[in-house]
N, C-alpha and C positions, 0 to 999 in steps of 0.2 A: 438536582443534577440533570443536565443538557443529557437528552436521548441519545443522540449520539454518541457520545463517551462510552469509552468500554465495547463497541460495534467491532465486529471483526469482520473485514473484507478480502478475503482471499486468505494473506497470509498478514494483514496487515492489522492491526488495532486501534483505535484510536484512543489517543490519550489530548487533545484539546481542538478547541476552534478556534479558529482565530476572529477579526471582526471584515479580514478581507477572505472571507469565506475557503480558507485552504487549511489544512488538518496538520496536524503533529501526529504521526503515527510510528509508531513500534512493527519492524516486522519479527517474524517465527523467531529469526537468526540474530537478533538481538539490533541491529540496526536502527536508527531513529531518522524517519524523514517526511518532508514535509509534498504534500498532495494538494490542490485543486479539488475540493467537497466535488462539484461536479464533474470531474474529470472520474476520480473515483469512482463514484456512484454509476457511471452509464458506462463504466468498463471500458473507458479509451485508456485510461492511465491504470498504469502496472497494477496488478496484484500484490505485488513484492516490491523489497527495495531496490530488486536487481541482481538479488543472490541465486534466484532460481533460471537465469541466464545464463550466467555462467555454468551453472552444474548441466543445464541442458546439454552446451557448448562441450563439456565437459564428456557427456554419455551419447555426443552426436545426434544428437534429436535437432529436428528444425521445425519452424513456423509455417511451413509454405503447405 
């Protein structure tokens, strides 16, 4: 079994590799989407699949 499987990154899981190096991941909220291995890994690409945006947007929190 590939080390990475099963890796949870934020909120996100990884369920495969692909062979152009971007992931198949599961977030918390049941969502399935696909990431950049290295975008992931050096934290430029989301944590999430984008559900934790909203609910910020949601409770008024911002980035800045």
């Amino acid at each position: 079994m590939n080390k990475v499987l099963q890796r949870k990154i934020g909120h996100l899981t990884i369920l495969a590799e692909y062979e152009d190096k971007s992931l198949m991941c599961k977030c918390d909220c049941g969502n399935i989407v696909t990431r950049r291995r290295t975008l992931l890994y050096n934290g430029t690409a989301s944590s999430s699949c984008g559900c934790l945006k909203g609910k910020a947007i949601a409770q008024g929190i911002s980035r800045k």
